[in-house]
C-alpha positions as CSV (number, residue, x, y, z in Angstrom):
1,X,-89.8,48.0,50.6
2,X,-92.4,50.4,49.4
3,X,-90.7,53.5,50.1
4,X,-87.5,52.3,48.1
5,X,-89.6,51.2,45.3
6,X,-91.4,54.6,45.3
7,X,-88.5,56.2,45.8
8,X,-86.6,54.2,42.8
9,X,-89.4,55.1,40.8
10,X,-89.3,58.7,40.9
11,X,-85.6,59.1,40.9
12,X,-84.5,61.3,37.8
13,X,-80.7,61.4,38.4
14,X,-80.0,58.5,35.9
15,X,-82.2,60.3,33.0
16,X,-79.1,62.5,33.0
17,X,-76.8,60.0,32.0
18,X,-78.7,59.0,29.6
19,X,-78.9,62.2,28.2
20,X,-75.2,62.1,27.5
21,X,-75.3,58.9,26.4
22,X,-77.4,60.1,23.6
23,X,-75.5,63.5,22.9
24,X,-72.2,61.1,22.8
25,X,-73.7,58.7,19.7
26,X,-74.7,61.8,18.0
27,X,-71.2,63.5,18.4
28,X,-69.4,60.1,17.8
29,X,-71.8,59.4,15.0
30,X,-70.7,62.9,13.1
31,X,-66.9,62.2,13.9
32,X,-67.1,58.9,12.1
33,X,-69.0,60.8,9.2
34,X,-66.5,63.5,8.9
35,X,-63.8,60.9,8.8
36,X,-65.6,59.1,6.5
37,X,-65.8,62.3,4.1
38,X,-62.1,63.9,5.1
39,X,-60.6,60.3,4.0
40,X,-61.9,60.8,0.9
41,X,-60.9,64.3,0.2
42,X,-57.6,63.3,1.2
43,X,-56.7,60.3,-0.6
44,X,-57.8,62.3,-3.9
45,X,-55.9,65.2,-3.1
46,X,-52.9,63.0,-2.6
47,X,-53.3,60.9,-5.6
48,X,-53.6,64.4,-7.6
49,X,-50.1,65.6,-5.9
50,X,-48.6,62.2,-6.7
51,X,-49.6,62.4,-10.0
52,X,-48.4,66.4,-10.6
53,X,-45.0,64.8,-9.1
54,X,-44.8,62.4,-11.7
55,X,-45.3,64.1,-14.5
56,X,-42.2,64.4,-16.6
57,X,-41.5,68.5,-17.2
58,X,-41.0,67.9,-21.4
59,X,-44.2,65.6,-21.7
60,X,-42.1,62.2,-21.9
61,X,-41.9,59.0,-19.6
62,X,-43.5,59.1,-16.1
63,X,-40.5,60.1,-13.2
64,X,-42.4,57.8,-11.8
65,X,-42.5,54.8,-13.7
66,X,-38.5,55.3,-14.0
67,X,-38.3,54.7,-10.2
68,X,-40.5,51.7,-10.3
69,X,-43.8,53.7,-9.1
């Protein structure tokens, strides 16, 4: 029982998994912070387009409001 304890004791091979357990909340960390950031950009971007589609050409009524949008 002593040799497996000692054994147990000085085996490293599961400091290695937790190695990448680490790395993997750091990555999955920055993906969810670049989503985070990218969502934004993207909805404004599409709210711009959206409104540059809806603008009538002579300065009148919205296309937009027309068409029930």
């Amino acid at each position: 029982m002593k040799n497996f304890l000692k054994s147990f004791l000085v085996d490293e091979s599961g400091a290695s998994a937790a190695e990448y357990a680490l790395i993997l909340a750091v990555v999955g960390a920055g993906i969810v912070a670049a989503a985070g950031v990218l969502g934004g950009n993207i909805r404004e971007a599409m709210s711009g387009a959206a409104e540059k589609i809806c603008e009538a050409p002579d300065g009148g009524s919205s296309l937009c409001a027309s068409a029930g949008g």
